[in-house]
C-alpha positions, 0 to 999 in steps of 0.5 A: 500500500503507497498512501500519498497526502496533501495539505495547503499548510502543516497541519494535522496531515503533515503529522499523519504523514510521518507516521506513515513514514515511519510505518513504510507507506508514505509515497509522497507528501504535497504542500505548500509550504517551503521545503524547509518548512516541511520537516520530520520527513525524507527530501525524497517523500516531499514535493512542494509548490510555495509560490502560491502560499507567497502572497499570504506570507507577503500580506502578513508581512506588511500586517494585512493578514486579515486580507488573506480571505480575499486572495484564499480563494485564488490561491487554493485554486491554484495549489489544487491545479499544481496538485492535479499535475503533480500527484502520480501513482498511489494506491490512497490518495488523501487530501485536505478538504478545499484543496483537491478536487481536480486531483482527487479526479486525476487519482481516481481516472487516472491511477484507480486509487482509493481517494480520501477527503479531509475535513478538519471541521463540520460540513461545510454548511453546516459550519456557515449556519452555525457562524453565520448565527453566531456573527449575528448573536455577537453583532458583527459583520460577516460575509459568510464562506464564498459559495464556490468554496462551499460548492467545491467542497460538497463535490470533494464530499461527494467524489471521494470514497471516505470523508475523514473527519476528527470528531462526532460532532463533525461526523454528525454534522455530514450526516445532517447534510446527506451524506452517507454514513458508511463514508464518513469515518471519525479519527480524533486526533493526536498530540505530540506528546515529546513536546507537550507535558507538565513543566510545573504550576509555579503559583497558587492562583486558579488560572483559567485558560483560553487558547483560541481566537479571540472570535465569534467561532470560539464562543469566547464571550459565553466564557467571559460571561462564565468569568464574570459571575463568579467574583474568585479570590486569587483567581484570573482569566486568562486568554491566549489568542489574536483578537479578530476584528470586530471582536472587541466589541465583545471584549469590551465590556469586560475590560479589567476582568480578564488578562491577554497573554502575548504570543509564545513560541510552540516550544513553550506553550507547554509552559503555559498550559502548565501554568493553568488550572483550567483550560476552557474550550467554548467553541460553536463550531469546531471540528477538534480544538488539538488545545484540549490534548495540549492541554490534558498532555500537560496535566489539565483538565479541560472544559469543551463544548459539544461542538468540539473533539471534547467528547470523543477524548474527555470523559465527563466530570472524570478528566474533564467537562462536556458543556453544552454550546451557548451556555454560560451558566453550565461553564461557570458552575464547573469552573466554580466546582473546580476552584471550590474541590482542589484535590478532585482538580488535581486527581482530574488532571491527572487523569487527564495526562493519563488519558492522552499517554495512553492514546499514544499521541500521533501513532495511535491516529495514525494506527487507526487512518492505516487499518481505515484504509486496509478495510476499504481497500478489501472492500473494494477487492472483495476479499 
């Protein structure tokens, strides 16, 4: 079996991708990105085309990163017709969702390989309902996923043979939008568990944690309103990420109740997480959240919302909460619970560092795409 990936950027199939090295079935891996970039892998298993992700690196450059949704489309069009000519023989062709319906195409016609459409978040459209309805609760502007893009996506869905998606809730989403049970399989990522660990809580203090954009997507506003009802002693609120624009005006009123980490490097978020009690993951719409492994990684327990890979790694109320989506109240009574018990938060963490060793990181997610794969290829064999 010779597995050949594609992704736009790094992400979660470049650590896929070197496990399938490791296990003797990567054939190539296709990126945008600069070689340099690509790392863990053999020159040889690597082919990459980096003039199209230029223009995003130019406009972040001269801080007019939030005008790479304008040229997102463009660029995504481009890199899927380099793909197109670069893909070669393989028996599995997996490629990230947005990015390769014309090689999907070529690999199917061309090479009969068995093509593989991945998803790193809920269907499509089930994703632009759900921001669209959270833009307009936060009372800002959004002018929704471009429809070609959406268009794109629903026929890479349609003309693959598996939809790989990280979570239950993501695969409940494909449902919901028609799409076949038996294509869509649920692999919940992993995490590096060589880079993240506990490195020590230095301090007394009940940290609250939030890594995410600071945007509507997140639900971070349901977490300061969580925050702001519950008055702590030495406790602090936390938040790690970029604020979208727009986004102040939900922040804005809760100025003084909250603290904004600077940007760290990778290397020492796992410094960060350490330093927390808490991590709290109050997503509207996301398809995994790889923070909540982070986090559990390095001894915290973690409260996620439904609509995230919370439910697939945490058992509730055991190395973490399950809260539901919009719900405030349900975020501050565990973060109350949690402050109120510190041998149970300590014994959850615990747990939680248990929980993600166990799963042993990337090559367990690797372990199950790999025997993903083998069945769908008997199944096509017949044998």
């Amino acid at each position: 079996m010779r597995v050949s990936v594609a992704s736009f950027s790094g992400t979660h199939p470049l650590d896929l991708s070197r496990e399938l090295q490791k296990a003797g079935v990567l054939q190539t891996y296709f990126s945008a990105l600069p070689r340099s970039r690509v790392t863990g892998l053999p020159r040889e298993r690597i082919a990459t085309h980096p003039l199209v992700i230029l223009p995003h690196y130019l406009l972040r450059s001269i801080g007019l990163g939030r005008f790479e949704v304008d040229i997102s489309w463009q660029t995504t069009e481009a890199y899927d017709r380099w793909l197109a000519r670069a893909i070669g023989p393989c028996d599995i062709f997996h490629v990230l969702s947005s990015y390769g319906l014309r090689a999907i195409r070529r690999a199917r016609s061309e090479y009969r390989a068995m093509t593989v459409c991945d998803r790193g978040s809920s269907h499509i459209r089930v994703a632009n309902r759900l921001l669209h309805e959270e833009y307009a609760r936060c009372g800002i502007p959004w002018r929704g996923i471009h429809e070609p893009a959406m268009q794109k996506e629903e026929s890479e869905y349609a003309e693959s043979d598996l939809v790989f998606v990280p979570s239950a809730f993501a695969r409940r989403s494909f449902l919901e939008a028609g799409v076949p049970a038996d294509k869509v399989k649920a692999i919940p990522y992993g995490v590096r568990l060589e880079e993240y660990f506990p490195t020590g809580k230095g301090d007394d203090v009940f940290r609250v944690l939030c890594v995410a954009a600071l945007n509507p997507r997140k639900g971070v506003g349901y977490l300061l309103d969580a925050f702001a009802g519950l008055s702590l002693p030495n406790s602090e609120l936390v938040l790690r990420g970029a604020i979208e624009p727009g986004f102040e005006r939900v922040l804005a009123p809760h100025e003084g109740r909250f603290r904004l980490h600077p940007a760290v490097a990778r290397h020492r978020m796992r410094d960060l997480y350490s330093q927390a009690s808490v991590l709290v993951l109050p997503s509207i719409e996301d398809g995994f959240g790889l923070v909540i492994g982070q986090a559990m990684a390095c001894g915290v327990p973690v409260i996620a919302t439904t609509n995230t890979g919370g439910p697939d790694l945490i058992s509730d109320g055991t190395d973490g909460f399950i809260v539901p989506v919009r719900d405030p109240g349900a975020i501050r009574e565990r973060l109350r619970y949690l402050y109120e018990h510190p041998e149970a938060r300590e014994a959850m963490g615990r747990a939680a560092l248990a929980k993600v060793r166990s799963l042993q990181g990337w090559t367990d997610y690797a372990r199950q795409v790999i025997a993903t794969y083998e069945a769908a290829l008997e199944l096509r064999h017949g044998t």
